[in-house]
C-alpha positions as CSV (number, residue, x, y, z in Angstrom):
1,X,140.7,33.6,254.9
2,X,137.0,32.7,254.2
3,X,135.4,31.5,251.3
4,X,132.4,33.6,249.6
5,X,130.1,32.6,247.7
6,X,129.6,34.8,244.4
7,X,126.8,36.3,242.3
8,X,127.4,33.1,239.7
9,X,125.7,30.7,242.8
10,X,122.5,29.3,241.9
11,X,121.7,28.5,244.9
12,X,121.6,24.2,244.0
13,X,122.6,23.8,247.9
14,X,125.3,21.6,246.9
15,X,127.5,23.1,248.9
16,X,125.4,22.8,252.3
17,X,126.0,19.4,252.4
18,X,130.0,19.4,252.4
19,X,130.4,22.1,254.9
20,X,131.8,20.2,257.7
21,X,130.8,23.4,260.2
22,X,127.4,24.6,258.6
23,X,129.1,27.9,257.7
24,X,126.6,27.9,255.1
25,X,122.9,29.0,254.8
26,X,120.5,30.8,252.3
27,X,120.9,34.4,251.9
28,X,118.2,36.8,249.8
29,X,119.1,35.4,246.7
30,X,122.4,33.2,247.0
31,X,123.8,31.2,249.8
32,X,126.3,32.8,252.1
33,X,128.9,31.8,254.4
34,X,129.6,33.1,257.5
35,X,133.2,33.9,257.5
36,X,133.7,33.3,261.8
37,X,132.6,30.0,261.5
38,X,134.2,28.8,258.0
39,X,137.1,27.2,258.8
40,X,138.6,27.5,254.7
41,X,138.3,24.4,254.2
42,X,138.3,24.2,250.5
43,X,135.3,21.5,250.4
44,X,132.5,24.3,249.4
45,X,134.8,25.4,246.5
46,X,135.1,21.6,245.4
47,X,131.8,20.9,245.2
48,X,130.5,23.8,243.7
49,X,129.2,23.0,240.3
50,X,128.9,26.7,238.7
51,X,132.6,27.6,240.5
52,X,131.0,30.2,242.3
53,X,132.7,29.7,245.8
54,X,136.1,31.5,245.9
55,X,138.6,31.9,248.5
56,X,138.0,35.6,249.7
């Protein structure tokens, strides 16, 4: 199951960099990932200062 990125993000990007399949890019106002190309990794989650990446 994918990871989503939640309402808490902050868009910091520190997550962009980890993503190992670029799953991840800027939305309107937080980052999404694309849930075909996540492969639910965990690394987005780890990274994530603010703990706004949850497994959905």
């Amino acid at each position: 199951m994918a990871y989503v990125i939640t309402d808490d993000c902050t868009t910091c990007g520190a997550c962009i960099s980890v993503c190992p399949v670029e799953a991840i890019s800027e939305g309107e106002d937080k980052y999404k990932i694309d849930p075909d190309t996540c492969t639910d990794c965990g690394l987005c989650a780890d990274e994530c200062p603010f703990d706004a990446i949850k497994q959905g």
